[in-house]
C-alpha positions in Angstrom: -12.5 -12.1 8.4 -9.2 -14.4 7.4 -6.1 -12.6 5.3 -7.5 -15.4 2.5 -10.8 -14.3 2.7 -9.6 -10.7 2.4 -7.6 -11.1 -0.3 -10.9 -12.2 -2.5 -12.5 -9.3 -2.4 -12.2 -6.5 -4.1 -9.4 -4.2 -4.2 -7.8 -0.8 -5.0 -4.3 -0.1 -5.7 -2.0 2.7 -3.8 0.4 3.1 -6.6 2.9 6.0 -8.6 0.9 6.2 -11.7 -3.0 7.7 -12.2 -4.1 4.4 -13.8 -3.4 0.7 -15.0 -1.4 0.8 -18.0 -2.9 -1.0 -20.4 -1.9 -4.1 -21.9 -0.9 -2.4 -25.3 0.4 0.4 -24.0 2.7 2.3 -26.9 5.1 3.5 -24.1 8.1 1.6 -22.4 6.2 0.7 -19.1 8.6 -1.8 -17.9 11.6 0.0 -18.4 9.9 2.7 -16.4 9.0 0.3 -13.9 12.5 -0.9 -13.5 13.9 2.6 -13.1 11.8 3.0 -10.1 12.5 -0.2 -8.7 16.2 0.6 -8.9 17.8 3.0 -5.6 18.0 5.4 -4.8 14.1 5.9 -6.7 13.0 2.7 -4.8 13.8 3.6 -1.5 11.8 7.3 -1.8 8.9 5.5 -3.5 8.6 3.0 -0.2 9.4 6.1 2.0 5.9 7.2 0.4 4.2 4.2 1.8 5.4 4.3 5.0 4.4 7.7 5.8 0.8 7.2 4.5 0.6 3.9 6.8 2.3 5.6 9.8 -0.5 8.6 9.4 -3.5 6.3 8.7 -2.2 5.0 12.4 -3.4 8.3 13.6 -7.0 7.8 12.8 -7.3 3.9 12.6 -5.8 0.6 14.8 -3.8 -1.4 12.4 -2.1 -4.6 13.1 0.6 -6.6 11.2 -1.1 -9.6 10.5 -3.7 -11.8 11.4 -2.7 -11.9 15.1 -0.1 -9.3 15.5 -0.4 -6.5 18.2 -2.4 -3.9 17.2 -0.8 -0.4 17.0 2.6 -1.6 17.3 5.4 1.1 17.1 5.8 3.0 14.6 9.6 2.1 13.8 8.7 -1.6 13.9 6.0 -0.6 11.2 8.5 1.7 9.2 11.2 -1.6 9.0 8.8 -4.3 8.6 7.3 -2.1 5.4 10.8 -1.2 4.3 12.1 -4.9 4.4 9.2 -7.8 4.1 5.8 -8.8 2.6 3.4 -7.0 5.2 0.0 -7.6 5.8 -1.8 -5.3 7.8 -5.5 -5.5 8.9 -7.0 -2.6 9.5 -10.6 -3.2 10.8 -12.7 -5.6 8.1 -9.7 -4.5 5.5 -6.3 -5.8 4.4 -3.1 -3.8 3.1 -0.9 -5.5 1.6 2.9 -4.7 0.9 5.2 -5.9 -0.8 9.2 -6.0 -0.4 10.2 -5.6 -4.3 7.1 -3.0 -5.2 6.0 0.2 -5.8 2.0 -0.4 -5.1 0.4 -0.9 -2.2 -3.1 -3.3 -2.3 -5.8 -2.4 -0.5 -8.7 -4.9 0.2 -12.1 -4.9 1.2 -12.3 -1.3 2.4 -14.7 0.3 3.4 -16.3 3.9 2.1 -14.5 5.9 5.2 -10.9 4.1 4.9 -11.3 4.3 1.4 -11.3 8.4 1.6 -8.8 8.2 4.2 -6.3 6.4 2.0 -7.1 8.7 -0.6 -6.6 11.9 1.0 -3.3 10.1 2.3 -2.0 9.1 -0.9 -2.3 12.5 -2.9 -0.7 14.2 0.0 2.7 11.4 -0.7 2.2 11.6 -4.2 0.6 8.8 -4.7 -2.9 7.5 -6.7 -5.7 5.1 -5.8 -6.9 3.6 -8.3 -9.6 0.1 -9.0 -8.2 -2.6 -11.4 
């Protein structure tokens, strides 16, 4: 399966709060959102991901991209996540990162990975949760 076929399907998010905040939400979401998006927070929040990608690399292959090596090193994983958009396929599934956020997406995965990423997550802090 493509990256554009991946990123059709559905998805969970890897992020710092239990749930989606709703639309009319009485609380100051963004300004919370921009706190964390502001260093030295930022930095510890994207810390988080990397360590739940670096140990989902010991129980799966993952690749950066479409064609990328599979299992590359684990510092080229750690600066790609820190610095750029990063896709990275892992089987039939798609993680995506972005430079300037504090979720992960996941894509298409399946009931195994799925566990996997939750176990990860809680142990960095983190929650999984479906849009």
């Amino acid at each position: 399966m493509t990256i554009d076929q991946l990123l059709e399907m559905p998805y969970w998010i890897v992020d710092i709060l239990p749930k989606q905040v709703p639309e009319d939400s009485p609380g100051q979401y963004f300004a919370i959102e921009e706190y964390y998006l502001s260093e030295p927070r930022f930095s510890a929040v994207k810390q988080k991901h990397i360590d739940l990608i670096l140990k989902l690399n010991c129980y799966r292959d993952l690749a950066l991209d479409e064609d990328g090596p599979v299992n590359p090193p684990p510092e080229q994983l750690a600066e790609k996540l820190s610095e750029s958009y990063v896709s990275i396929m892992v089987g039939g599934s798609l993680i995506v990162s972005e430079p300037d956020s504090t979720y992960l997406t996941v894509y298409n995965p399946d009931d195994g990975l799925l566990e996997l990423i939750r176990a990860l997550s809680a142990g960095e802090g983190l929650y999984v949760w479906k849009p």
